[in-house]
Structure formats: structure tokens, C-alpha cells
Backbone as a printed PyTorch tensor [residue, N CA C, xyz], in Angstrom:
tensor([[[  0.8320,  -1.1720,   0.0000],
         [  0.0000,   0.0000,   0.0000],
         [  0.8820,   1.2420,   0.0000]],

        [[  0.0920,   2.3220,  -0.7830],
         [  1.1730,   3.5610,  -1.1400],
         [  0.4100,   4.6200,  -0.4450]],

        [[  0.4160,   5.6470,   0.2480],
         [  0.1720,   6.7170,   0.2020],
         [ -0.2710,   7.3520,  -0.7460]],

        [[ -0.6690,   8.3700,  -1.7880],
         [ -0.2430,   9.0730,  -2.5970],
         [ -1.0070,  10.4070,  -2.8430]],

        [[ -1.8780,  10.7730,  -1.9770],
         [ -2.5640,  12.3320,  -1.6660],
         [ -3.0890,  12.4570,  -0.1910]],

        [[ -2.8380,  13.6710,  -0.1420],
         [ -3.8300,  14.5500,   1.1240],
         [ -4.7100,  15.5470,   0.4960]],

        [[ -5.7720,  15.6680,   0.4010],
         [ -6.4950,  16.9540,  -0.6940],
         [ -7.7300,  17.4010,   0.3360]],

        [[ -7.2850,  18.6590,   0.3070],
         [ -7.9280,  19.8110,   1.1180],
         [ -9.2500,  19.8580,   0.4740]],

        [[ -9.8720,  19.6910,   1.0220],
         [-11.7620,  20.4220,  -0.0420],
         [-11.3460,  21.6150,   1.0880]],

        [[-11.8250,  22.6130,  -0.1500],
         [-12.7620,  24.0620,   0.1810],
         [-12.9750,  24.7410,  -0.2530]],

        [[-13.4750,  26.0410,  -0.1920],
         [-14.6510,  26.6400,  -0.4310],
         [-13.6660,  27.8920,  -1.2890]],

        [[-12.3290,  27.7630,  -0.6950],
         [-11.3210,  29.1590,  -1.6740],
         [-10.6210,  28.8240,  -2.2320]],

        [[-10.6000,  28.2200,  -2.9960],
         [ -9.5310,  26.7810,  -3.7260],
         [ -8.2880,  28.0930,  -3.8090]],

        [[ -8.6290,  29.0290,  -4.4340],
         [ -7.1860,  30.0470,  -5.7140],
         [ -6.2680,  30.0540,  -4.5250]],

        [[ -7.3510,  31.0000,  -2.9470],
         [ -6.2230,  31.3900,  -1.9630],
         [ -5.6960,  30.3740,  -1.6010]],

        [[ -6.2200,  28.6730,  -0.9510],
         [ -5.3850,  28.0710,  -0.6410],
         [ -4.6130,  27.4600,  -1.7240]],

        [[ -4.8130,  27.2170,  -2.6830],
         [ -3.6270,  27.5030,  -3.5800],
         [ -2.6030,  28.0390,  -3.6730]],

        [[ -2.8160,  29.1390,  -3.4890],
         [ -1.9520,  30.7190,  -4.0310],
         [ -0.4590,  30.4880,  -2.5990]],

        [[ -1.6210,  30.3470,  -0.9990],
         [ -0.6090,  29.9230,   0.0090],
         [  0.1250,  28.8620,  -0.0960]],

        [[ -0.2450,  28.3260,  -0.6700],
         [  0.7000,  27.1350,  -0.7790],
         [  1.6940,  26.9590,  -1.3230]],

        [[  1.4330,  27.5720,  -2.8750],
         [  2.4290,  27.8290,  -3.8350],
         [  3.5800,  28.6420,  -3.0460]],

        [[  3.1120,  29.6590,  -2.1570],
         [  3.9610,  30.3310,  -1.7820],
         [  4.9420,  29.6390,  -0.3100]],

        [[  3.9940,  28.8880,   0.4170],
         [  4.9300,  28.2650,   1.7620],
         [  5.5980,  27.1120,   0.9710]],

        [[  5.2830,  26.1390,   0.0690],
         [  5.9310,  25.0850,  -0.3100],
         [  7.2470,  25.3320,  -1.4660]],

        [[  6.8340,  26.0910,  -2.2360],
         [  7.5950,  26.9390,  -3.1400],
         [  7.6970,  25.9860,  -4.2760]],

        [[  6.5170,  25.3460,  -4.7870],
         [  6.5120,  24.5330,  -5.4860],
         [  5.0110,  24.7460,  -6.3020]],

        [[  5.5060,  24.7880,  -7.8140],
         [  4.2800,  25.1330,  -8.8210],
         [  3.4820,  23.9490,  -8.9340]],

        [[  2.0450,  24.7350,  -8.6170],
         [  1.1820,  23.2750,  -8.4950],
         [  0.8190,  23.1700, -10.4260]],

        [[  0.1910,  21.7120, -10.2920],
         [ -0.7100,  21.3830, -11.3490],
         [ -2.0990,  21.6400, -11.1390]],

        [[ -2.4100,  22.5420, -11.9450],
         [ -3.8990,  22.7330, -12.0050],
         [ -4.4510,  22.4180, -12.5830]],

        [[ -5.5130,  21.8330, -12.1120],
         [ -6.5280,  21.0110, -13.5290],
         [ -8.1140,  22.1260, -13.6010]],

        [[ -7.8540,  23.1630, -14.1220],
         [ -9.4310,  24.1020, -14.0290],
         [ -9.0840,  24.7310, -12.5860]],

        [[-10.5810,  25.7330, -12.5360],
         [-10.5030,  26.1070, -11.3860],
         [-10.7610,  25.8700, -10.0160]],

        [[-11.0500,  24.3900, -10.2670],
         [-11.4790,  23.6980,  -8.7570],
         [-10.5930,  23.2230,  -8.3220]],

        [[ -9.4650,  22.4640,  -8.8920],
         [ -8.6040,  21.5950,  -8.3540],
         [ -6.7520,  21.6930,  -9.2700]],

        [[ -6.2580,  21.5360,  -7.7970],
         [ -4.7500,  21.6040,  -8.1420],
         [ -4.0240,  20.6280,  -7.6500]],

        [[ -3.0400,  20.5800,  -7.8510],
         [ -1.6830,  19.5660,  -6.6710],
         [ -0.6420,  19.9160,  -6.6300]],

        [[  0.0220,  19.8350,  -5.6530],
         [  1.0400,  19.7740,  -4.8690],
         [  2.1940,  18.5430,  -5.3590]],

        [[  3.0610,  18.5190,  -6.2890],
         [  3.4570,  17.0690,  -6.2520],
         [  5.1310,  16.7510,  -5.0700]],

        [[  5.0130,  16.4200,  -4.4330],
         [  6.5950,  16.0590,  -3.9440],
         [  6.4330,  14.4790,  -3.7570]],

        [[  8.7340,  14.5050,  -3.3600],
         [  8.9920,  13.3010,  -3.7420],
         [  8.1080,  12.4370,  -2.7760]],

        [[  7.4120,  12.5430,  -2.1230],
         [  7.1710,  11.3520,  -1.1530],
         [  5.0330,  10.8570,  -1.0890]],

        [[  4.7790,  12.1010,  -2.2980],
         [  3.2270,  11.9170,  -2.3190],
         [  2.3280,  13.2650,  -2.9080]],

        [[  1.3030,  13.9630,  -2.8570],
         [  0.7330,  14.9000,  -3.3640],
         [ -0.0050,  15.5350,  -2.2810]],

        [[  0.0830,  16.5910,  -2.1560],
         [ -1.4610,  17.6680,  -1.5020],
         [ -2.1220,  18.2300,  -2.2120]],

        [[ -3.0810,  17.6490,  -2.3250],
         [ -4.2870,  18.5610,  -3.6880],
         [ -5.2950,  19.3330,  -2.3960]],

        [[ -5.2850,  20.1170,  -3.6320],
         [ -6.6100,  21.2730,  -2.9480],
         [ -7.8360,  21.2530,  -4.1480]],

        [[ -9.2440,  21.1190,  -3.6720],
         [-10.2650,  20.8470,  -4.1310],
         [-11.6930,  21.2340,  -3.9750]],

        [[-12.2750,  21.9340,  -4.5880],
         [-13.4460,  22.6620,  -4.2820],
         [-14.4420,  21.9980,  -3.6720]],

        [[-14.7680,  22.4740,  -2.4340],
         [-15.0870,  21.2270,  -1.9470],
         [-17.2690,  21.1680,  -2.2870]],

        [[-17.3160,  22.0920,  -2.9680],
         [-18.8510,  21.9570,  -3.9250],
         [-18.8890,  21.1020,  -4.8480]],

        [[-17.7250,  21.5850,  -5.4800],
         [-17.7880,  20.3260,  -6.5970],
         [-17.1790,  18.2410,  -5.8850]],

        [[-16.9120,  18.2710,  -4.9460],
         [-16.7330,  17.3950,  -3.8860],
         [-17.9960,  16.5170,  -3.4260]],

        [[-18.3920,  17.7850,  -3.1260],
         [-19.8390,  17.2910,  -2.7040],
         [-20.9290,  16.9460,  -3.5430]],

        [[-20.2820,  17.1030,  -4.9050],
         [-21.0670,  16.8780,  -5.7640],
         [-21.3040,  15.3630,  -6.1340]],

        [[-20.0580,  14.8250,  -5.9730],
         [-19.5420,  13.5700,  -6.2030],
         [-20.3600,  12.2510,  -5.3420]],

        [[-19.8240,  12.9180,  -3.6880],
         [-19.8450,  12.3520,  -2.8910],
         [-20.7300,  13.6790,  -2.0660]],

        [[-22.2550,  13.7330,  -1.5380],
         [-23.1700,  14.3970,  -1.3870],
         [-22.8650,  14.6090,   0.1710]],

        [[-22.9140,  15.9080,   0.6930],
         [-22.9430,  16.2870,   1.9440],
         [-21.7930,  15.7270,   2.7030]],

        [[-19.7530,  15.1200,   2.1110],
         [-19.5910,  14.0640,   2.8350],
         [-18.1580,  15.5470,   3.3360]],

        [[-18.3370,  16.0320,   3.1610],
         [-17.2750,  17.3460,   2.9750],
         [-18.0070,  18.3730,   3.8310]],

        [[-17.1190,  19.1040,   4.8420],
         [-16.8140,  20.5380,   5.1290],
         [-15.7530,  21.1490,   4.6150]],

        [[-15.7610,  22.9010,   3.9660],
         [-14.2050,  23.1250,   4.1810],
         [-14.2290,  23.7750,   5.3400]],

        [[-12.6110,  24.0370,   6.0880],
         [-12.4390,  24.9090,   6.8860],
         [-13.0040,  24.1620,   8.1990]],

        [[-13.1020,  23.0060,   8.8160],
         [-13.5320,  22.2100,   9.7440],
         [-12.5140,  21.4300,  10.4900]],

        [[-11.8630,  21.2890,   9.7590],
         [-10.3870,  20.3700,  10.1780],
         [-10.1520,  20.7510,  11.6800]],

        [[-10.0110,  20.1930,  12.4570],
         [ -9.2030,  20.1950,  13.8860],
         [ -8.5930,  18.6090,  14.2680]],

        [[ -8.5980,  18.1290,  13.5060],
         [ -7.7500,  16.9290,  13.7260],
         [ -6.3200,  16.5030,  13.1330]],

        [[ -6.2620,  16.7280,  11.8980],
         [ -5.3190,  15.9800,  11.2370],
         [ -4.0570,  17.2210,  10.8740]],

        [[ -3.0010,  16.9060,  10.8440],
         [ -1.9380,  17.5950,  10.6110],
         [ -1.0440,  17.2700,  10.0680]],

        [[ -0.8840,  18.6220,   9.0240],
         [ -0.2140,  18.2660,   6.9790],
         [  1.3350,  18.6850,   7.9700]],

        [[  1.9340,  17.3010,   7.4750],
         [  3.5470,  17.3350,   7.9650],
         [  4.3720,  17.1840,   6.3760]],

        [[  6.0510,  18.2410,   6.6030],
         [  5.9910,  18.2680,   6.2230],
         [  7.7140,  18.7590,   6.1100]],

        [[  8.8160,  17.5320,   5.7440],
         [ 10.0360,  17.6210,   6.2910],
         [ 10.8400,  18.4400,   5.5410]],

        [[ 12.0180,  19.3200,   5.7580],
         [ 12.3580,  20.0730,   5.2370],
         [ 13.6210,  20.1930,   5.9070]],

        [[ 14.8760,  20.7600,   5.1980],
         [ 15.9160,  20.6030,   5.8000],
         [ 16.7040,  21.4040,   6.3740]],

        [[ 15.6570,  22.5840,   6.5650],
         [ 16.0730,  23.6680,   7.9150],
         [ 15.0260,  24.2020,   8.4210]],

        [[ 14.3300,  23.7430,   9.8090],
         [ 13.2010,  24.6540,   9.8680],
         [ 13.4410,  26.2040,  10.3010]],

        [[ 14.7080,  26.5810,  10.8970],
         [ 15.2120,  27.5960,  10.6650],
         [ 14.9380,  28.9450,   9.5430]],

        [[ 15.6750,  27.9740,   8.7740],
         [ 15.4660,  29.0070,   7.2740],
         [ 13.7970,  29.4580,   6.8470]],

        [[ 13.2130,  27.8020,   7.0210],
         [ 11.5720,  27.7380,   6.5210],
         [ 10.8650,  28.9770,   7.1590]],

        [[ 11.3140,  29.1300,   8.7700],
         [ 10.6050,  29.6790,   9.9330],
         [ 11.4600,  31.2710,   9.2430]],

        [[ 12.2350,  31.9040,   9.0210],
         [ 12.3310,  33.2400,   8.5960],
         [ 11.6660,  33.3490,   7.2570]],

        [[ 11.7760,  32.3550,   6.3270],
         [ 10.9560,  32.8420,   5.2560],
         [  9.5180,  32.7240,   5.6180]],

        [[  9.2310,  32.1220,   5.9230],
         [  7.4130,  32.2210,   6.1510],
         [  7.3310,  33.5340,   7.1120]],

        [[  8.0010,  33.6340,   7.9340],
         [  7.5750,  34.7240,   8.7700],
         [  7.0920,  36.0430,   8.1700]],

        [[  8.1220,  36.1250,   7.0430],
         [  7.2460,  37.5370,   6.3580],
         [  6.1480,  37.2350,   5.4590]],

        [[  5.4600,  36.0770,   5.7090],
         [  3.9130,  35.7960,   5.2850],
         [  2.8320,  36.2950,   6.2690]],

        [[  1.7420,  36.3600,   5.5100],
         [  0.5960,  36.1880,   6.7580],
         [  0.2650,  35.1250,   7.0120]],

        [[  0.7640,  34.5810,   8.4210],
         [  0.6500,  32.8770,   8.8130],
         [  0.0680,  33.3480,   9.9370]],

        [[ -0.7020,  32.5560,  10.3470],
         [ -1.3310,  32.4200,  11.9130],
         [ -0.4670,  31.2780,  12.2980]],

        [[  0.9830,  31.5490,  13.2760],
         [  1.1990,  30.7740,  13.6030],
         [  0.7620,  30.1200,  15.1660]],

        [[  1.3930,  28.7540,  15.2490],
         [  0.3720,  27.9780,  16.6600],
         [  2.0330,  27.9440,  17.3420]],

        [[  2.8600,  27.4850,  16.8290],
         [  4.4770,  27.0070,  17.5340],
         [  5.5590,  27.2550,  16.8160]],

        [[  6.6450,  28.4570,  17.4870],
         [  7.0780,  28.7490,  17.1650],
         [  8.5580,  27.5730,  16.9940]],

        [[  9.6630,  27.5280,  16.4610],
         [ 10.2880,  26.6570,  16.3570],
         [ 10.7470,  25.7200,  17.9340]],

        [[ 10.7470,  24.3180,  18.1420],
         [ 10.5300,  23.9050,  18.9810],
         [ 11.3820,  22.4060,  18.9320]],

        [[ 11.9760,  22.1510,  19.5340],
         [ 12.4540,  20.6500,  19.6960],
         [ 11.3120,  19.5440,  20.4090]],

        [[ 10.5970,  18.8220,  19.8510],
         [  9.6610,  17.7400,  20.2310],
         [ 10.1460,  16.7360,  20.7060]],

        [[  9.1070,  16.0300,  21.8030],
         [  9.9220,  14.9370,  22.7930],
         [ 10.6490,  13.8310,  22.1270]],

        [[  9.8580,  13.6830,  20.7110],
         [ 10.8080,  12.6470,  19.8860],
         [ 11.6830,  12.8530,  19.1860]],

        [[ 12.1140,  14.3790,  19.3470],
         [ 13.2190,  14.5320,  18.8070],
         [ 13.2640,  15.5320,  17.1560]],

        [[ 12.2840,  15.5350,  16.7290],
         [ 11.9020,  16.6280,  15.2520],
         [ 11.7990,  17.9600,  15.7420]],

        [[ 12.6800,  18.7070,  14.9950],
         [ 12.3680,  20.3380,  15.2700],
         [ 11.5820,  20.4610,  14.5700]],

        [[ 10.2810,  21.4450,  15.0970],
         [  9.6780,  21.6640,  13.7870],
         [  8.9210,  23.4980,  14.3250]],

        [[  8.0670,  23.8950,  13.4260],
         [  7.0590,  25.1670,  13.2680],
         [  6.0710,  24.2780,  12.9010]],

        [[  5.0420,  25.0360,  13.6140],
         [  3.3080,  24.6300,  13.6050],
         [  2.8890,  26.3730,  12.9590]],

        [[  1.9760,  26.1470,  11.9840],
         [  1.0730,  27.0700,  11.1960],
         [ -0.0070,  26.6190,  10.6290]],

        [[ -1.1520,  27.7130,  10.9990],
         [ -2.1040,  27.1940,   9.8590],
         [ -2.6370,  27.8560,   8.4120]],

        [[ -3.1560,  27.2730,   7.6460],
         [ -3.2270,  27.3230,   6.6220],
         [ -4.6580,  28.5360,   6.7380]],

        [[ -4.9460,  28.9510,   5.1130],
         [ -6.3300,  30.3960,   5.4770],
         [ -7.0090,  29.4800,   5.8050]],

        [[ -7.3340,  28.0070,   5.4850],
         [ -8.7270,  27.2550,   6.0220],
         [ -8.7850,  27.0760,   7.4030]],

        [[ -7.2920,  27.1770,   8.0510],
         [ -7.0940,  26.5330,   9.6000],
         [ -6.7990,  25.3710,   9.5640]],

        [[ -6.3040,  24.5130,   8.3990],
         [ -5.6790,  23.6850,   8.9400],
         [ -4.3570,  23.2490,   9.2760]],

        [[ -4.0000,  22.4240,  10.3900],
         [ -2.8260,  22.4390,  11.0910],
         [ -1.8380,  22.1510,   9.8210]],

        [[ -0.5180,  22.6120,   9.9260],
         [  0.7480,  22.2970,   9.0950],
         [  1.8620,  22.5260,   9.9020]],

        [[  2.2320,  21.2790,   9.4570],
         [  4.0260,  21.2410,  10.7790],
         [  5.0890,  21.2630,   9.7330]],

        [[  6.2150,  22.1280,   9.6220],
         [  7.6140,  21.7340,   8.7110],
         [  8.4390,  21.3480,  10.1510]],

        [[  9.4860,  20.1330,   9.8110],
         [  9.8140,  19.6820,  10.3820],
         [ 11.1970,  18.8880,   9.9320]],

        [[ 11.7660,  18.8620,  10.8670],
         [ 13.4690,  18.4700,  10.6360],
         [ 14.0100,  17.3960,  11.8610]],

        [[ 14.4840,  16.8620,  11.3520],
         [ 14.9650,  15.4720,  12.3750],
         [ 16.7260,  15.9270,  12.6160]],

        [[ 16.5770,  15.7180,  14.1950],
         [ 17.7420,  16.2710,  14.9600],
         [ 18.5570,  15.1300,  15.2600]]])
């Protein structure tokens, strides 16, 4: 079994797009204006309108609801990551931090609110 997406439904596809393009620094694929991706080496984050979602699959979608799950996301300085994002508008949750298992990482969320960790192994 492979992994191979995390895909955001919601309701502002361009902006969470647009943030993304800009924290990941990586040009998505867009397919129209509902849906894009994210491709890196280890899997995809698509973002997806989540009307046309619900279109599919009826009432099975909120956007902007998330309080559970958290888009990780390794990188090889959270240092560097944590000054460049800073001159974004991020709502951040944790500022750079050594975790009990040992990953430095930054906690931010995304315009929908959902959680995102960059993270580096010490």
C-alpha cells in the first residue's frame, strides 16, 4: 500500500492555492478552477473545491472544519523555513521547537485553519 494524496476540499480553492504555492515553493498542477496539486517526492497535496466534492460524494465534505489531522511536512532547515514564512501572513500555533521525539519543527495554519508542521529530524 502507497500513500499518494492529502487533498484539502474548500470553499477558496485560488487562496489556498496561491498559500501554498507560496509556503511550499513549489508550482502546483492545475486542472481548471477547482482543483490543483502539490506534487513532492514522497506523495501529493491537492486542494479541491469542496462543492464540486460534494457533488460527487453528497454532503460528505466541510471546508475549513479540520481540527484533527496535521499536513507534515520535512524540510531541511526549519530555521530558514521559519524566517521565510515569517514575512507571510501565517497564523502561527508554535514557534520553532524541539519535540519529545526529537523533530524540530514550526506549527502554522493554513487560510482554512488547517494544522501544518515543517519539520526536521535532529
Amino acid at each position: 500500500m502507497k500513500l499518494t494524496h492529502v487533498c484539502i476540499t474548500t470553499s477558496q480553492v485560488q487562496n489556498l492555492v496561491a498559500f501554498y504555492e507560496k509556503v511550499l515553493q513549489i508550482k502546483p498542477d492545475v486542472a481548471g478552477p477547482n482543483y490543483a496539486e502539490f506534487a513532492t517526492e514522497s506523495g501529493c497535496l491537492a486542494v479541491f473545491s469542496v462543492t464540486e466534492h460534494n457533488k460527487l460524494a453528497p454532503d460528505s465534505a466541510d471546508s475549513a472544519a479540520n481540527r484533527s489531522v496535521l499536513i507534515e511536512f520535512r524540510v531541511d532547515d526549519v530555521h530558514v523555513e521559519y524566517d521565510r514564512l515569517r514575512e507571510l501572513e501565517i497564523e502561527w500555533v508554535k514557534p520553532p521547537t524541539t519535540q519529545p521525539w526529537g523533530n524540530y519543527s514550526i506549527y502554522f495554519r493554513d487560510p482554512d485553519g488547517n494544522l501544518v508542521n515543517f519539520y526536521s529530524r535532529q
